[in-house]
C-alpha positions as a Markdown table, in Angstrom:
| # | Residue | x | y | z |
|---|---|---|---|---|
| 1 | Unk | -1.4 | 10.9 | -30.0 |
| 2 | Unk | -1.8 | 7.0 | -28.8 |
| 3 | Unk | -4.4 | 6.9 | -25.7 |
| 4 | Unk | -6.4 | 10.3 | -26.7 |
| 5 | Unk | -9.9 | 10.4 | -25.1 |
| 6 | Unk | -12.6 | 13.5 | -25.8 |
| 7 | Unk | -15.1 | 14.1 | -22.9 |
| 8 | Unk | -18.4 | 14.7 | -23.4 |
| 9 | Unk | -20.5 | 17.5 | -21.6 |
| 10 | Unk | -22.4 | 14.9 | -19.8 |
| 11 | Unk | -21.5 | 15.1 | -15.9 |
| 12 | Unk | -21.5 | 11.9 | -13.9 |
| 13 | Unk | -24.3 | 11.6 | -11.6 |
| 14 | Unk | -22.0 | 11.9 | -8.0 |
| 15 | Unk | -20.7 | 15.7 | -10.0 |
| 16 | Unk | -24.3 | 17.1 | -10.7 |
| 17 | Unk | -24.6 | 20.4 | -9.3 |
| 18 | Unk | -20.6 | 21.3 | -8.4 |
| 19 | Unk | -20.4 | 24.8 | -8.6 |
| 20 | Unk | -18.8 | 27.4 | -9.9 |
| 21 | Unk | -14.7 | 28.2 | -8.9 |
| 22 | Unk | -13.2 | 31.9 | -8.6 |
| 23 | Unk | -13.4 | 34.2 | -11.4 |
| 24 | Unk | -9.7 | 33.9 | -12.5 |
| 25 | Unk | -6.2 | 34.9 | -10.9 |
| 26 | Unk | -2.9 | 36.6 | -11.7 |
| 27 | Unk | -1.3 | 36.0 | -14.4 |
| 28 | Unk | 1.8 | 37.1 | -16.9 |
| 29 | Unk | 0.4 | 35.1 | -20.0 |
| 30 | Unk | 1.5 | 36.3 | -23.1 |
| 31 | Unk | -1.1 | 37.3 | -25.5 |
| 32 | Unk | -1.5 | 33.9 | -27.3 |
| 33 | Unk | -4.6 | 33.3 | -25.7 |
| 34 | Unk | -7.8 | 33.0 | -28.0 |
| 35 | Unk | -11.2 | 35.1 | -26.7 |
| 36 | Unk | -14.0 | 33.0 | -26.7 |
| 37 | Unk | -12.7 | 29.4 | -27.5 |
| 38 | Unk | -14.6 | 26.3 | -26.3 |
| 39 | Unk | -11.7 | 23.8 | -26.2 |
| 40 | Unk | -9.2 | 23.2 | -23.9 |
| 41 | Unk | -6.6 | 20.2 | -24.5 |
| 42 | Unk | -5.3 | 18.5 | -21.6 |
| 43 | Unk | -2.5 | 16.1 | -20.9 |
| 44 | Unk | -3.1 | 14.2 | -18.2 |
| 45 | Unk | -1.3 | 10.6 | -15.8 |
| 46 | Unk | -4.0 | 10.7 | -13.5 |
| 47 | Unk | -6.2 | 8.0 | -13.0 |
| 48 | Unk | -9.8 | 7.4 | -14.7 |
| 49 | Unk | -11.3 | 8.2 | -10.7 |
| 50 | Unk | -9.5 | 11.5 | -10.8 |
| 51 | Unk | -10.5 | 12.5 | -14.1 |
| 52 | Unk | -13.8 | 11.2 | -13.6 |
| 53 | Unk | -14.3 | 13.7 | -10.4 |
| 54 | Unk | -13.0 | 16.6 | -12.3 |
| 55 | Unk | -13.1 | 16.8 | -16.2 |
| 56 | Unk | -16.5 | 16.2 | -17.6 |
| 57 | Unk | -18.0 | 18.7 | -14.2 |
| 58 | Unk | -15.8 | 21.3 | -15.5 |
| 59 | Unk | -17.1 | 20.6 | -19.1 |
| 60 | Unk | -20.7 | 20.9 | -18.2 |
| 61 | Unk | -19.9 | 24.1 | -16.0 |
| 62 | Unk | -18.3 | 26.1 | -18.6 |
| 63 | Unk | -19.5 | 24.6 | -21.7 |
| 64 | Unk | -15.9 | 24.0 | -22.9 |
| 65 | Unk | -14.7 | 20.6 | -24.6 |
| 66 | Unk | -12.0 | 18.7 | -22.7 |
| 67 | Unk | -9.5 | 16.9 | -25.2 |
| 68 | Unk | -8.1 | 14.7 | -23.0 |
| 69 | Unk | -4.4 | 13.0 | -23.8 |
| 70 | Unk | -3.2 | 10.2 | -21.2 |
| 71 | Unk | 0.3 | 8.8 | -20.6 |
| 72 | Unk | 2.5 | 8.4 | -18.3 |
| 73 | Unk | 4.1 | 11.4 | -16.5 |
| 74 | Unk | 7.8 | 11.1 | -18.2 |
| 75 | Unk | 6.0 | 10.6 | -21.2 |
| 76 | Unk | 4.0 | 13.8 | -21.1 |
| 77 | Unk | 6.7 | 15.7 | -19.5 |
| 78 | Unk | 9.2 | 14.5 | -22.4 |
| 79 | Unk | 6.2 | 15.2 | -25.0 |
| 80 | Unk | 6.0 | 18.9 | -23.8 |
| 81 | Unk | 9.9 | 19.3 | -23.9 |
| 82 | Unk | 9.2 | 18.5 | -27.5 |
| 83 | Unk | 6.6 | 20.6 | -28.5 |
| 84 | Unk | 7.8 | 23.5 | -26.5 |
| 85 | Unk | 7.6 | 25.8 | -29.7 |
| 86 | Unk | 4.4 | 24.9 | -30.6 |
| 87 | Unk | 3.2 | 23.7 | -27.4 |
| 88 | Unk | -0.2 | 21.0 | -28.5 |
| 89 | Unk | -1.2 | 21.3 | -24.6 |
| 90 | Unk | -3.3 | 24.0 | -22.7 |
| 91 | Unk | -2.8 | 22.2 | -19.5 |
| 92 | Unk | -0.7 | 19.5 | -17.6 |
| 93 | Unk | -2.9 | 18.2 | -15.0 |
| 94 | Unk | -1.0 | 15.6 | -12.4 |
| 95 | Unk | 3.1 | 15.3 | -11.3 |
| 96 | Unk | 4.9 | 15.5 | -8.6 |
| 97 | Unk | 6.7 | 18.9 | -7.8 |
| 98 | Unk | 10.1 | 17.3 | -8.9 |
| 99 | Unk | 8.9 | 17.1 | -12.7 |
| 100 | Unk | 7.5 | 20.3 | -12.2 |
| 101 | Unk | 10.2 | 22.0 | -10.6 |
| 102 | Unk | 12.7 | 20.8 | -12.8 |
| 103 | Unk | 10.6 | 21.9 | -15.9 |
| 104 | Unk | 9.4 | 25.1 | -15.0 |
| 105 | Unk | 10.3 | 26.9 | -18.5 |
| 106 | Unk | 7.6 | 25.2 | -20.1 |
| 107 | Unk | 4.6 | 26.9 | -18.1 |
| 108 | Unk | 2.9 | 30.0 | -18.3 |
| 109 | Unk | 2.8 | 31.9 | -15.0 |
| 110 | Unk | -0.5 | 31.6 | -13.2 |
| 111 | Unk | -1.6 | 31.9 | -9.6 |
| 112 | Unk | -5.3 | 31.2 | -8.9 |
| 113 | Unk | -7.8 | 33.8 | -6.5 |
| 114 | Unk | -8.5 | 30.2 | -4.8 |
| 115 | Unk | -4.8 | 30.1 | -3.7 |
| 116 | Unk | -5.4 | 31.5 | -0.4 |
| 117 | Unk | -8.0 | 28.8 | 0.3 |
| 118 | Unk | -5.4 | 26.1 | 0.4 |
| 119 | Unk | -3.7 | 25.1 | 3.2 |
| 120 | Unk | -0.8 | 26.7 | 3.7 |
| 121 | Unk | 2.1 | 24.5 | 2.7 |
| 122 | Unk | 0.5 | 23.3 | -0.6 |
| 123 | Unk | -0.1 | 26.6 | -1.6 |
| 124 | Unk | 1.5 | 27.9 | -5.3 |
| 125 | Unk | 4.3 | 29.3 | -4.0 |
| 126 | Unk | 6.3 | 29.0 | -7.4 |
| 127 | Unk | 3.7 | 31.1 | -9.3 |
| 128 | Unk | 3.9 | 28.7 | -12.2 |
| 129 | Unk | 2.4 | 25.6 | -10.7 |
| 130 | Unk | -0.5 | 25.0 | -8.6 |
| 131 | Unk | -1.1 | 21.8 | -6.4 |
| 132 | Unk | -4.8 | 20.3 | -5.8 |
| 133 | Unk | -4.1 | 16.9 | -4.3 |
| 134 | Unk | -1.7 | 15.7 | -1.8 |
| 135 | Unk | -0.6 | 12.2 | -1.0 |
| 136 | Unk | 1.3 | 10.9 | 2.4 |
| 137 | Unk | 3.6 | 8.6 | 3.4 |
| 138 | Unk | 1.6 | 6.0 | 6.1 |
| 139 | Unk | 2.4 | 2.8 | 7.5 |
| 140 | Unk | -0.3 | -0.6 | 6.5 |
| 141 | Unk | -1.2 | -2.7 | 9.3 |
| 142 | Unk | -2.9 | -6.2 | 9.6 |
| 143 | Unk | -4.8 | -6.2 | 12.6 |
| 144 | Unk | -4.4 | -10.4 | 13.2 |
| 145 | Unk | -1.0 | -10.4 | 12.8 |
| 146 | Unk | -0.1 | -7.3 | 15.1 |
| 147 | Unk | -2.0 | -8.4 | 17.9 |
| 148 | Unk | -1.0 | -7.1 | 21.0 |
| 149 | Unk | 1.5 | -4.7 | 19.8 |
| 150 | Unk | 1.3 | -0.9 | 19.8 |
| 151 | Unk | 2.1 | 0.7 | 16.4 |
| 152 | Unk | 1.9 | 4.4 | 16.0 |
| 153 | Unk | 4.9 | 5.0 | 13.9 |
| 154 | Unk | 8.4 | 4.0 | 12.9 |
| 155 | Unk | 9.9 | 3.6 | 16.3 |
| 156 | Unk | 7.2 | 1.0 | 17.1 |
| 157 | Unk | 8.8 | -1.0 | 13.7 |
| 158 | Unk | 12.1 | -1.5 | 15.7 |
| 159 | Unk | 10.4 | -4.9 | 17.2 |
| 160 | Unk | 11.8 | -7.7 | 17.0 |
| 161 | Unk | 8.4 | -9.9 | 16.7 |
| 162 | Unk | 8.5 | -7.7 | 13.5 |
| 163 | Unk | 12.1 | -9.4 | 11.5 |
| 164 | Unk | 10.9 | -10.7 | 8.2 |
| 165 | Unk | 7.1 | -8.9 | 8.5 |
| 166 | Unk | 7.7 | -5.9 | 7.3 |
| 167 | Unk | 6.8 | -4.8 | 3.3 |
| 168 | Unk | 8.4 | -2.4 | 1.6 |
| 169 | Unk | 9.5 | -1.8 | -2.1 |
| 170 | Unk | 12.8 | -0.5 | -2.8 |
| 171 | Unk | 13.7 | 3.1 | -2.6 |
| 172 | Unk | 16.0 | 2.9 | -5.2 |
| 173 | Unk | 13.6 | 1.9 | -8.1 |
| 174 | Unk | 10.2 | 3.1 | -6.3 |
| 175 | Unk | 8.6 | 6.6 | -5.8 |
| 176 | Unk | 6.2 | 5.9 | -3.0 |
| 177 | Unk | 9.6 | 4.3 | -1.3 |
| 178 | Unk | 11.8 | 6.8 | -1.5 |
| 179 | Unk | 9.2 | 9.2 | -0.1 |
| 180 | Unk | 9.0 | 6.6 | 2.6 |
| 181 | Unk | 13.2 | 6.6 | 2.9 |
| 182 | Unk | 13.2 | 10.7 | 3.0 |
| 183 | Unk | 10.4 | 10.8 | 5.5 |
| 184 | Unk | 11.6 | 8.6 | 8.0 |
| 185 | Unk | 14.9 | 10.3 | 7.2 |
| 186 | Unk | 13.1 | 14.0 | 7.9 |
| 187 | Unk | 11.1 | 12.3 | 11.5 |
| 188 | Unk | 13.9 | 11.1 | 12.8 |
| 189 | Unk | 16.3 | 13.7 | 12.4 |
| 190 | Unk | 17.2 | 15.1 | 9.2 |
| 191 | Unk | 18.4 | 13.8 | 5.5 |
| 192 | Unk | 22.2 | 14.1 | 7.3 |
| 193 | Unk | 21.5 | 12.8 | 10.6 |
| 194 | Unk | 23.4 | 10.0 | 11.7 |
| 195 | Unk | 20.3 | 9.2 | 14.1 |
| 196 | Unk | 18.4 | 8.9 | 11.1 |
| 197 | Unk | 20.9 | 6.8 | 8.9 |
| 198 | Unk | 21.3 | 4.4 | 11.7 |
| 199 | Unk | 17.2 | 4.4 | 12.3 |
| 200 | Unk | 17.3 | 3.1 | 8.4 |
| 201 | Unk | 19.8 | 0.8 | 9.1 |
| 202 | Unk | 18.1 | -1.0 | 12.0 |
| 203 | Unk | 14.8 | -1.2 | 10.0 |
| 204 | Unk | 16.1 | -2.4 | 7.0 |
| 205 | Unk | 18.5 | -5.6 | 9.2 |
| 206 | Unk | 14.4 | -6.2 | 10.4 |
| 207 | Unk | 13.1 | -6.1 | 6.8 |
| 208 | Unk | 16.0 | -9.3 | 5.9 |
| 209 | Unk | 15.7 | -8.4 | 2.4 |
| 210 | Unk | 12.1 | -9.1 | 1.5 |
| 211 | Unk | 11.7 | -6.2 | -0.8 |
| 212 | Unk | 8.5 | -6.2 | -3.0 |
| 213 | Unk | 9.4 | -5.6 | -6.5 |
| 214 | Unk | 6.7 | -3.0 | -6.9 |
| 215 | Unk | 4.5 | -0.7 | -4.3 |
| 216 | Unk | 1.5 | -2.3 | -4.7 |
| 217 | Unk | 2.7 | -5.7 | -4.2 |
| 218 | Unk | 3.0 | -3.7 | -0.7 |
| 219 | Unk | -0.3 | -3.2 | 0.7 |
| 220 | Unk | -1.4 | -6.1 | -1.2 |
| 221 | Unk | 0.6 | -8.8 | 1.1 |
| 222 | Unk | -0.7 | -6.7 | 4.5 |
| 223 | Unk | -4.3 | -6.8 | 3.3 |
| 224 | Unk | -3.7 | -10.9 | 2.2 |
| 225 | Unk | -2.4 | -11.5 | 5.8 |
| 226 | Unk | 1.4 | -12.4 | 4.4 |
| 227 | Unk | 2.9 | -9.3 | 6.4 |
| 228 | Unk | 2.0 | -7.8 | 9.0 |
| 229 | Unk | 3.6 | -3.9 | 8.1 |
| 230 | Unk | 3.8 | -1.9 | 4.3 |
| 231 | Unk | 5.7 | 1.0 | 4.3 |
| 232 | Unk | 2.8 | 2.3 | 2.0 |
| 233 | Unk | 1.2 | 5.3 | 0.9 |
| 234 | Unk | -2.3 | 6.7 | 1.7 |
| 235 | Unk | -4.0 | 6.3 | -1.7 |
| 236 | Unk | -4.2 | 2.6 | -2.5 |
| 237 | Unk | -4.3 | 2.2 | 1.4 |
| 238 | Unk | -7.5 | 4.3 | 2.1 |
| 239 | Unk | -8.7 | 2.6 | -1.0 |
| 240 | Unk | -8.4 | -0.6 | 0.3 |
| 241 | Unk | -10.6 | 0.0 | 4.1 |
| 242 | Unk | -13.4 | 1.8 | 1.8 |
| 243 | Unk | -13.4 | -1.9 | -0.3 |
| 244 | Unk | -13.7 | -3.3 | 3.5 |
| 245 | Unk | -9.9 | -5.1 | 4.0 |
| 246 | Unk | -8.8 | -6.0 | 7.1 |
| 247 | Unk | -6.4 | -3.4 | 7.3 |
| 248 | Unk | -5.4 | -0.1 | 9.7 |
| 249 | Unk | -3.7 | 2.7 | 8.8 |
| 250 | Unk | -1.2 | 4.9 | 10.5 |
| 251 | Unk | 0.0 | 8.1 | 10.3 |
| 252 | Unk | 3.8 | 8.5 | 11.6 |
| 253 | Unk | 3.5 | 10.3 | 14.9 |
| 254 | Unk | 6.9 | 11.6 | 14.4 |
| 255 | Unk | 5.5 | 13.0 | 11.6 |
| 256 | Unk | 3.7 | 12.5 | 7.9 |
| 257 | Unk | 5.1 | 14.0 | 4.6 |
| 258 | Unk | 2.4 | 14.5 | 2.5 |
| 259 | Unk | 3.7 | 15.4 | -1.0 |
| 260 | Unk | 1.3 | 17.5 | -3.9 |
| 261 | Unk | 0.1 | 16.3 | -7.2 |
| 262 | Unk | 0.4 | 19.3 | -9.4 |
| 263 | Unk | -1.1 | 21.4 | -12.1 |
| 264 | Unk | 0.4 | 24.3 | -14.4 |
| 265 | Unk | -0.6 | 25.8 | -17.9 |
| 266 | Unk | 1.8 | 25.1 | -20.8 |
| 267 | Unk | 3.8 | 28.2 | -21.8 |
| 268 | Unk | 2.1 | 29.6 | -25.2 |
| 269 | Unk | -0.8 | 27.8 | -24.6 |
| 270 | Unk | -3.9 | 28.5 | -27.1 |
| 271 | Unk | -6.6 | 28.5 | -25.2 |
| 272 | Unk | -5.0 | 30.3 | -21.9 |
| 273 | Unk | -8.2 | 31.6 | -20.8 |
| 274 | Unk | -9.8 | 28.3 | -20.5 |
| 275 | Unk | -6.9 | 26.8 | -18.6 |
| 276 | Unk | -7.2 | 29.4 | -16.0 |
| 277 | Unk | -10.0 | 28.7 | -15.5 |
| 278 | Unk | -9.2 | 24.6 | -15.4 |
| 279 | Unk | -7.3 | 25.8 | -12.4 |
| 280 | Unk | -9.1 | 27.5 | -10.4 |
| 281 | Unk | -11.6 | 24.9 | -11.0 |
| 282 | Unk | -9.9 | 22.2 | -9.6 |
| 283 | Unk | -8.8 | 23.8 | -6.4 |
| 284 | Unk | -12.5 | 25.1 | -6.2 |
| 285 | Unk | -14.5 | 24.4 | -2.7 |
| 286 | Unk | -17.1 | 22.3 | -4.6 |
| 287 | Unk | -14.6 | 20.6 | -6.6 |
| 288 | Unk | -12.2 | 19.6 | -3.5 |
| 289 | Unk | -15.0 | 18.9 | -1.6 |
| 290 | Unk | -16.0 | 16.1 | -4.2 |
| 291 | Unk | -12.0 | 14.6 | -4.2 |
| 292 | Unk | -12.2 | 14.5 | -0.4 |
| 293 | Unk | -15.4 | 12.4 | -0.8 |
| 294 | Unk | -16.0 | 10.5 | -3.8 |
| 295 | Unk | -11.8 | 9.6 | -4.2 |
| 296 | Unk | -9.3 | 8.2 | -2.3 |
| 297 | Unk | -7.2 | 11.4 | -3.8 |
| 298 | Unk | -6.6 | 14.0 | -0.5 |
| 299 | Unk | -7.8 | 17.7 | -1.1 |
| 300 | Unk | -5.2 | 20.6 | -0.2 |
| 301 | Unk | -8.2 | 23.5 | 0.5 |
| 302 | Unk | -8.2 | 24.5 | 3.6 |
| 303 | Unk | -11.4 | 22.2 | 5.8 |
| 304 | Unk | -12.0 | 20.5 | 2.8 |
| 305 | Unk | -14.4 | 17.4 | 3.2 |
| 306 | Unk | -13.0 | 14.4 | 3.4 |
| 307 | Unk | -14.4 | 10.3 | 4.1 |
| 308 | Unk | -14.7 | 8.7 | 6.7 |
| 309 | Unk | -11.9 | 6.6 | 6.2 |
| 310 | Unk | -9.4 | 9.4 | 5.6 |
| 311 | Unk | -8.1 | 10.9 | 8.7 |
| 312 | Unk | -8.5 | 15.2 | 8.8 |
| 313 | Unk | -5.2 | 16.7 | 8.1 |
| 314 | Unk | -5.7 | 18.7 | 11.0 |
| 315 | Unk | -5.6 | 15.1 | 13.4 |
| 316 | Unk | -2.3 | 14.4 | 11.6 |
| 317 | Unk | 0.8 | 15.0 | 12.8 |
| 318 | Unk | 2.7 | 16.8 | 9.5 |
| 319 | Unk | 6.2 | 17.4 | 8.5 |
| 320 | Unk | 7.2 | 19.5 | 5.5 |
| 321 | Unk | 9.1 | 17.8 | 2.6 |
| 322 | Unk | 12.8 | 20.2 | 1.9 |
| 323 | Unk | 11.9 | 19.6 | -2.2 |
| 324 | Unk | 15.0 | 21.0 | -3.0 |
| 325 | Unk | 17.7 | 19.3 | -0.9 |
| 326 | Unk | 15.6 | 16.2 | -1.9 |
| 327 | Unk | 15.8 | 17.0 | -6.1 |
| 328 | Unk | 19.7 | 18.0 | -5.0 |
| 329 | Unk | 20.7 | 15.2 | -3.5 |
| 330 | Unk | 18.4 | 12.3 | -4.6 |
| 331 | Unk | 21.6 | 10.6 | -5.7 |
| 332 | Unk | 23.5 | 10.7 | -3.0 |
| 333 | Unk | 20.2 | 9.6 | -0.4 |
| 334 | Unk | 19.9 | 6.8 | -2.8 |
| 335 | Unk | 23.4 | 5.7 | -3.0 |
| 336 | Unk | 23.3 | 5.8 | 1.1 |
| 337 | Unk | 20.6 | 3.6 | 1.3 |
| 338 | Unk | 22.3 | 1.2 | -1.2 |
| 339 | Unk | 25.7 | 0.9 | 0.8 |
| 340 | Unk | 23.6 | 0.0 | 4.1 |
| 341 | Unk | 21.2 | -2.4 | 1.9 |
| 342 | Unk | 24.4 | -4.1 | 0.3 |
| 343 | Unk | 26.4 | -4.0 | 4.1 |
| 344 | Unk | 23.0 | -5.4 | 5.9 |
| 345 | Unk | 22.9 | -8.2 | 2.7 |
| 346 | Unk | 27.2 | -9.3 | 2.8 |
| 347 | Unk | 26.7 | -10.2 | 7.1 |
C-alpha cells in the first residue's frame, strides 16, 4: 500500500473546536461491524487541503485513528474491485457520482440523519452514497483583456473580438471539459438539441483549435494574461482570486452545473460503526462550515458558510446534471463533439 499516511490526533489549529455531527443514520449494514474499535481505514484522491479540513478534526473528536491510503480515483476504485471479498477499506472518501454509480455493489448502505440538511439536489438519494462537496462548471476571465465587453455566460463567448482567446482543454481526454461540453449542452437546450450542437459548433470555429493539453494549463494562461476566457471549473479558479490574480469569475446565467464529490462505506467494512460516523461527520454543520471557509472545496449543507470569494449558491443560477443519460451516452456526446472538432479542423 504505496502512498499510505496515518494521522495523528492532533487537530490543526484553523479545526480546534469543530463540533460534534449527528448521532448516526439508517442503515442495512451487515453485522461485520466491530463494537468499540478505534480505527477506521480510509481510501482517499482528495487533496492534502481537503484532508487537512476533515481527517485529523474527526480523529480528535472521536478519538478514533485515521489510516489514511491516497491514490488516484481509478486506482482506488480498481483496488476495491479487488479486495471486494475482503474489503481492506472502511471508507472511500472523494469521486465523482459516475465511479460511484457504476460501482455501487461494493458499498454498504447508509444514509446519514444530516441528509436533510443538504441542499436538496446533492442530497443521498441512492442510499449507498453520500455527497459533501460540489464543484461547478464557470467561465475564467482576465479583466485587461476583456475590456469593454460584457461576459455573463456562454452566449457572450460568441464574439468575435473573442477567435483565438478562448482556453479550454479537450472534452474528449478532460473531466472538468466534458462537464463544461454537457453543461453548455444542458443551458442551451438539451444533450439532443440541435440548438445546442450548433452553439458547440460556433464556439469551438472561435476557439481555432487552441486546446490546452490539460485543465490547468486553463486558468493558468487567463490569470498569465495569454487568453482572455477558460472554460474552467470553480476550484482552482476561486483558488486563484483568494492568491490575489487578476482574474473574474462567472457563473453561466443560463445556468451552472455543479457536480458532487462523493462518500460511501465499503460493503463488509470492519469498522462500520466508525465509518458512519466519518459520514455524518463530514456533512456535519461545523464541518461544512470549515470547507466553505478555510478551502476552495464548495459545501452542499443547506446555508453553509462560504468565502468571500465564492459566490452563495443561492446567487447562482443552477441547472441539474441528467447523471444517467450522461454515464449512458458519454460515448456518443464525445464522439459528437469529435466529428464537429475534426469538420471545424478539415475547412
Amino acid at each position: 500500500m504505496k502512498n499510505k499516511f496515518v494521522y495523528s490526533v492532533i487537530c490543526a489549529s484553523a479545526l480546534v473546536g469543530l463540533a460534534a455531527c449527528g448521532n448516526g443514520g439508517t442503515s442495512n449494514s451487515s453485522d461485520t461491524a466491530s463494537s468499540g474499535s478505534d480505527t477506521l481505514v480510509i481510501y482517499s484522491p482528495n487533496s492534502e487541503g481537503l484532508i487537512n479540513a476533515t481527517i485529523p478534526a474527526f480523529e480528535e473528536r472521536y478519538g478514533i485513528k485515521v489510516d489514511l491510503i491516497q491514490a488516484g480515483t481509478g486506482e482506488l476504485f480498481k483496488k476495491l474491485e479487488s479486495e471486494k471479498n475482503a474489503p481492506v477499506a472502511d471508507v472511500v472518501f472523494g469521486g465523482s457520482y459516475t465511479q460511484y454509480s457504476e460501482n455501487q455493489h461494493l458499498f454498504e448502505e447508509y444514509v446519514s440523519d444530516e441528509n436533510d440538511n443538504i441542499e436538496e439536489n446533492y442530497q443521498n438519494q441512492t442510499g449507498f452514497y453520500t455527497p459533501y462537496t460540489i464543484d461547478g462548471s464557470v467561465l475564467i476571465v482576465n479583466p485587461d483583456l476583456t475590456e469593454g465587453m460584457t461576459i455573463e455566460g456562454y452566449s457572450d463567448l460568441l464574439n468575435d473580438d473573442l477567435a483565438g482567446k478562448i482556453a479550454t482543454a479537450d472534452p474528449a481526454n478532460s473531466s472538468s471539459a466534458f462537464a463544461q461540453l454537457t453543461n453548455m449542452l444542458q443551458a442551451q437546450g438539451g444533450y439532443e438539441s440541435q440548438e445546442a450542437w450548433n452553439y458547440v459548433e460556433d464556439l469551438f470555429t472561435l476557439i481555432d483549435g487552441k486546446i490546452s493539453s490539460s485543465s490547468s494549463n486553463v486558468y493558468k494562461a487567463v490569470a498569465d494574461g495569454e487568453m482572455a476566457v477558460g472554460l474552467s471549473y470553480e476550484d482552482p479558479t476561486v483558488k486563484l482570486l483568494n492568491d490575489g490574480a487578476n482574474v473574474e469569475i462567472v457563473y453561466p446565467k443560463e445556468g451552472t452545473v455543479f457536480l458532487p464529490a462523493s462518500a460511501a462505506i465499503i460493503k463488509n467494512a470492519k469498522n462500520i460503526e466508525n465509518a458512519q460516523k466519518f459520514i455524518d461527520f463530514i456533512i456535519s454543520e461545523d464541518v461544512q462550515n470549515t470547507l466553505g471557509t478555510t478551502t476552495t472545496n464548495r459545501p452542499v449543507r443547506k446555508n453553509a458558510q462560504t468565502s468571500d470569494n465564492m459566490k452563495p449558491l443561492k446567487e447562482i443560477n443552477t441547472i441539474v446534471e441528467d447523471y444517467d443519460y450522461v454515464i449512458e451516452n458519454k460515448d456518443e456526446i464525445v464522439n459528437k463533439y469529435n466529428e464537429i472538432y475534426v469538420g471545424i479542423q478539415s475547412k
